[in-house]
C-alpha positions in Angstrom: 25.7 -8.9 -17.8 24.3 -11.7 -20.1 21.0 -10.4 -22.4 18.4 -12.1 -23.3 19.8 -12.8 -26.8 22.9 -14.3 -25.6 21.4 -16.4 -22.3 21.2 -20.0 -22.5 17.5 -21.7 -23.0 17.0 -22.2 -19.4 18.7 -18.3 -18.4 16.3 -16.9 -20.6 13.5 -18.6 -19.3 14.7 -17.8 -15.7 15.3 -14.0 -16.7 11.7 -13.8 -18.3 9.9 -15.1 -14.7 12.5 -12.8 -13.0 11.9 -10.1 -15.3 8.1 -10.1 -15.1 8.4 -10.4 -11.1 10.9 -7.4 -11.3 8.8 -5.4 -13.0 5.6 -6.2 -11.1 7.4 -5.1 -8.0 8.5 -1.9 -9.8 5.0 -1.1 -10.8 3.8 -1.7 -7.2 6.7 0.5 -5.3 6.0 3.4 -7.6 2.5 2.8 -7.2 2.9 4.7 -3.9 4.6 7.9 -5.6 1.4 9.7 -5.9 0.4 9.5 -2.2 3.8 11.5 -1.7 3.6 13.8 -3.7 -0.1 14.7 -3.6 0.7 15.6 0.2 3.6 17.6 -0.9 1.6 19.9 -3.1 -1.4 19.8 -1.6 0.2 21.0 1.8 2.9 23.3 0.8 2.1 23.9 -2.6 5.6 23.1 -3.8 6.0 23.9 -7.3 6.6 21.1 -9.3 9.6 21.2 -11.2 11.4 22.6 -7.5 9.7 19.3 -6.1 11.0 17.4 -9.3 15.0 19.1 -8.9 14.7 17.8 -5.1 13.8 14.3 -5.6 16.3 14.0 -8.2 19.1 15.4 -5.8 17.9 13.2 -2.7 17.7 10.2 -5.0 21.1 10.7 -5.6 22.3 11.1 -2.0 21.0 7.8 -1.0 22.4 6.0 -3.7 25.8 7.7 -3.3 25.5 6.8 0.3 24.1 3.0 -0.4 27.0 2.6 -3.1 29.6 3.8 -0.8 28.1 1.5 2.5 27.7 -1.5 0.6 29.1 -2.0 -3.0 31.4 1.0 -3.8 32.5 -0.7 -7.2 28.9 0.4 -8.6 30.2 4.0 -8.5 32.9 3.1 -11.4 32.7 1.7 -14.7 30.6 4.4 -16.4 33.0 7.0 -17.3 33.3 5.9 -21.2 29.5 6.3 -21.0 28.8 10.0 -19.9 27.8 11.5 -23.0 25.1 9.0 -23.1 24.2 9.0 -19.5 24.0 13.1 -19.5 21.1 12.4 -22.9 19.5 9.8 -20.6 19.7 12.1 -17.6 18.0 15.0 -19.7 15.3 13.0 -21.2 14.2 11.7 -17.5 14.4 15.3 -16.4 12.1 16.4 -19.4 9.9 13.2 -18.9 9.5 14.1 -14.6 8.7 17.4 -15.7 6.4 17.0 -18.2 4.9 14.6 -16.2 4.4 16.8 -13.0 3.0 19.9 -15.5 0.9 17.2 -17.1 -1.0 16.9 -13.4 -0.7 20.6 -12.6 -3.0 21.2 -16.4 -4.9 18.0 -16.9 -5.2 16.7 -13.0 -4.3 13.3 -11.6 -6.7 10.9 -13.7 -5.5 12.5 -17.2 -2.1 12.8 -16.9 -2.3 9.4 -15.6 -3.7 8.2 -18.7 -1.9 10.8 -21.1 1.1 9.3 -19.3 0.4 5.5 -20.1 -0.4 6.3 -23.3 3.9 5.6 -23.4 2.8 1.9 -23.9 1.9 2.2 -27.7 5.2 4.7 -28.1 7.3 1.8 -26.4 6.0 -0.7 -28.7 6.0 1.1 -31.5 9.1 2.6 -30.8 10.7 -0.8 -29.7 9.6 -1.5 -33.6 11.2 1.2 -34.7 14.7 1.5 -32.7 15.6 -1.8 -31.2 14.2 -4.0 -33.6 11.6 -5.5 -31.2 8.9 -7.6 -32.7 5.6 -6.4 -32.6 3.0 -8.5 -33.3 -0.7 -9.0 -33.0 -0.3 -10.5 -29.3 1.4 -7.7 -28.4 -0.8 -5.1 -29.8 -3.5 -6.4 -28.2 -2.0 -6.2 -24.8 -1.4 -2.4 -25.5 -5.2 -2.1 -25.9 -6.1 -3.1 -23.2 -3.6 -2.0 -20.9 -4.5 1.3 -22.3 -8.2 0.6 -21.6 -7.5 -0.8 -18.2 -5.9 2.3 -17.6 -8.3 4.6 -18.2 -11.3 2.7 -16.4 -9.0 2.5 -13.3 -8.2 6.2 -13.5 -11.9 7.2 -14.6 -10.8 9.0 -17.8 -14.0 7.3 -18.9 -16.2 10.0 -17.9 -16.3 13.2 -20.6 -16.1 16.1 -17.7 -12.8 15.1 -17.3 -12.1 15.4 -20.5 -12.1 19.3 -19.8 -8.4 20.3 -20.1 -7.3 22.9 -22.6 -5.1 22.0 -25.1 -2.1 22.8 -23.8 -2.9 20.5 -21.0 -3.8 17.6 -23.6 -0.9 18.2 -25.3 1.7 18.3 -22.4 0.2 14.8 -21.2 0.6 13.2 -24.2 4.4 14.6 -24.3 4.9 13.3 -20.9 3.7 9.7 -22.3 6.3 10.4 -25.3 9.0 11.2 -22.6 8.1 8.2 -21.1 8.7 5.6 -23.6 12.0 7.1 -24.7 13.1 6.6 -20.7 12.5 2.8 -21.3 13.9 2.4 -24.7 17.0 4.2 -23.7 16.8 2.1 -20.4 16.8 -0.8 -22.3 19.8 0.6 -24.5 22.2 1.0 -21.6 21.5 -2.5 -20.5 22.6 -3.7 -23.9 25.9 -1.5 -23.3 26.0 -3.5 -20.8 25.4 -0.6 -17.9 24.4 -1.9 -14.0 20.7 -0.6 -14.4 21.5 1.4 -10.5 24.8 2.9 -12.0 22.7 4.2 -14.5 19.6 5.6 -12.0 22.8 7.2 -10.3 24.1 9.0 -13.2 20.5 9.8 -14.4 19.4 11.2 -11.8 22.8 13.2 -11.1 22.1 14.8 -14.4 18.1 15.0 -14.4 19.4 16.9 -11.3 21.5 19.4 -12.8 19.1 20.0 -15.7 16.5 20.6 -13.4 18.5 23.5 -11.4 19.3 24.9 -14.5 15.6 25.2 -15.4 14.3 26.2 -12.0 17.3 29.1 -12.0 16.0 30.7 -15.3 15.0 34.2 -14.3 11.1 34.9 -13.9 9.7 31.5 -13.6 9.6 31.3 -17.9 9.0 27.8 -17.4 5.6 27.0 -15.8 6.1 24.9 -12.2 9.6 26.4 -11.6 11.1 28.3 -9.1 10.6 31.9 -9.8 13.5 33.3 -7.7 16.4 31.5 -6.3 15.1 31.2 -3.0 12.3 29.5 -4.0 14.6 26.2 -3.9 13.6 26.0 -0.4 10.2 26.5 -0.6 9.6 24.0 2.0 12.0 25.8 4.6 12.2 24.7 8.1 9.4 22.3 7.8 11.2 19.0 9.1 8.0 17.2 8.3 8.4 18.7 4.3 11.8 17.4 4.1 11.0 14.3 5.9 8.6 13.5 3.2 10.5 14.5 0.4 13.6 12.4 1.7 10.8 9.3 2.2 10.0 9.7 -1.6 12.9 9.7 -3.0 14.5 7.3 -0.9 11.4 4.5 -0.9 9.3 4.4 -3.9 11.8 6.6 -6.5 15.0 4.6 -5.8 13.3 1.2 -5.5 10.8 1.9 -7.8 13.2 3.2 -10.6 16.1 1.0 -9.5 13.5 -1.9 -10.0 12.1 -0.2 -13.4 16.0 -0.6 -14.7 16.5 -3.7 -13.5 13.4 -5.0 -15.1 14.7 -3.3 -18.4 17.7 -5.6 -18.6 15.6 -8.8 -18.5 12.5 -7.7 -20.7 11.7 -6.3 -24.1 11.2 -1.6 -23.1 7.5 -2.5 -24.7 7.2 -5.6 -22.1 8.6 -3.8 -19.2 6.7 -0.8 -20.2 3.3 -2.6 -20.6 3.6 -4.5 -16.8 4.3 -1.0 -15.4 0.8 -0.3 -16.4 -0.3 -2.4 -13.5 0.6 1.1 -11.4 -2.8 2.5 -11.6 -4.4 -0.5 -10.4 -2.0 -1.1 -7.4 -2.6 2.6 -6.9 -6.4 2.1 -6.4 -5.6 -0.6 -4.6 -3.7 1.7 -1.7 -6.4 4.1 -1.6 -9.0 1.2 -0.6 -6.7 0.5 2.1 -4.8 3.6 3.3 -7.5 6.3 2.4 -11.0 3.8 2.5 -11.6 4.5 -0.8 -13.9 1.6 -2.7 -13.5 0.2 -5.8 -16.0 0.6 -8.1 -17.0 -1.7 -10.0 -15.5 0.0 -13.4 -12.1 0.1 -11.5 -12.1 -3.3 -11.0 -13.0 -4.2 -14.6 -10.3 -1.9 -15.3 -7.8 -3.5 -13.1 -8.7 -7.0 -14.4 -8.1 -5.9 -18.3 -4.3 -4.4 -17.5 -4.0 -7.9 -16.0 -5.7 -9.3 -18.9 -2.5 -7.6 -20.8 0.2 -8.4 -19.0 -0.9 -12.2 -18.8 -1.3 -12.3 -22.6 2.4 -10.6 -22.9 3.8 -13.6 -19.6 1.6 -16.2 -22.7 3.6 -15.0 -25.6 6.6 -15.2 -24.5 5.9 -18.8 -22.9 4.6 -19.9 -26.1 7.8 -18.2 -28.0 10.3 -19.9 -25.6 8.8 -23.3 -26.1 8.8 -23.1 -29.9 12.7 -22.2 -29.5 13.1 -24.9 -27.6 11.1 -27.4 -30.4 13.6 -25.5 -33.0 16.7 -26.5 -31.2 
């Protein structure tokens, strides 16, 4: 797989548009995640990190059964890269369950804040880790993505500013997690990894890091199962399973897949940066699924993440054609 370092003038330019298309579609498949899994706890009050250690395990099913059906070869070629594949596997199970504690202490609009806040890590991590540059462009976007983000998900207001500390301080993790998922996503496309050989193998080990957790005796971890049986919370609820089998199937796989894919064509900080379209597309879905309105902060919101992203699409324009003068 060519990079974006290595790509001819007009295969960079073509995996930039692609990239930023990939990434928008990423942010607007996982934009549905939350309608999931807010009816899965809501309903059946599944504890999170048992929730977490199922998606993982049906993600991997329908991968193992897409690879199989249509391109079987995806399945090989990762063997020399385990050892790093098991550390990417346990940082996305650390980053799902921080994440789903994060909602569980803060509620939905700050942990989705806390959560974004993995656009300054990226960049700044990008910085530190992979080289990226970060400039004044780019720091700008981060502000008002981050801003966009918390005017869509109505962190504005102080009451909701009511978590304890723990809470505050398990977000802002989760955002951490976050930003180490896309740098090391980036990573394994440099190795030169098929971004869906690597969800597979991710989620294979978020999976068996997540039973390991969930089967630690007395629930010591908060969201966990707090005897074995408690795997199957859900039981004989076909409609449970359905649901659960829908979300990791639809908006995990594609999303994620998507996410990865994204990851091999963009800057982490650029990809990470576009996926903070998500909250908007997720107001967006409650207008029309649930008849929420927009309000008008929301759309102001929405409008400065776009702001951001178009500033990032401008950049790198601007950067491409100044190569091009160079040459």
């Amino acid at each position: 797989m060519s990079t974006l370092s290595d790509a001819t003038p007009a295969a960079e330019q073509a995996n930039l548009t692609r990239g930023y298309l990939v990434a928008l579609a990423s942010a607007a498949i996982l934009s549905t995640t939350a309608i999931f899994i807010r009816f899965l706890t809501e309903t059946y009050q599944v504890p999170p990190l048992v929730l977490a250690f199922w998606r993982a395990v049906f993600v991997v099913l329908t991968l193992l059964l897409a690879f199989g059906l249509m391109r079987p070869s995806l399945l090989r070629g990762a063997r020399r890269h385990l050892a790093y594949l098991a550390g990417y596997g346990l940082v996305l199970a650390v980053f799902n369950s921080l994440w789903t504690l994060s909602v569980a202490l803060n509620g939905a609009a700050v942990a989705t804040v806390l959560v974004y806040c993995s656009a300054a890590f990226t960049a700044l991590l990008g910085r530190w880790l992979l080289h990226e540059r970060l400039d004044v462009a780019k720091i700008t976007a981060v502000v008002l993505c981050l801003g966009g983000c918390v005017l869509v998900a109505g962190a504005y207001d102080p009451a909701v500013w009511t978590a304890n500390p723990l809470g505050i301080f398990t977000g802002v993790l989760s955002g951490l997690g976050y930003a180490v998922y896309s740098l090391m996503g980036r990573s394994a496309a440099q190795r030169g990894l098929n971004p869906w050989t690597t969800l597979l193998y991710t989620f294979a080990f978020a999976a068996g890091f997540l039973l390991l957790v969930n089967l630690l005796p007395g629930g010591l971890v908060p969201g966990t199962a707090v005897q074995p049986t408690d795997l199957f919370w859900l039981g004989t609820s076909v409609v449970g399973w359905g649901v659960l089998i829908l979300l990791a199937a639809g908006p995990t796989v594609a999303g994620f897949g998507l996410y990865n894919v994204s990851l091999s064509l963009l800057p982490s900080s650029v990809a990470n940066l576009i996926l903070t379209l998500e909250p908007a597309f997720t107001a967006v879905l409650a207008y029309v699924l649930l008849g929420e309105r927009l309000t008008a902060v929301e759309i102001i919101g929405a409008l400065l993440i776009l702001t951001g992203v178009g500033l990032l699409r401008l950049r790198n324009s601007r950067q491409f054609m100044k190569k091009e003068r160079s040459r």
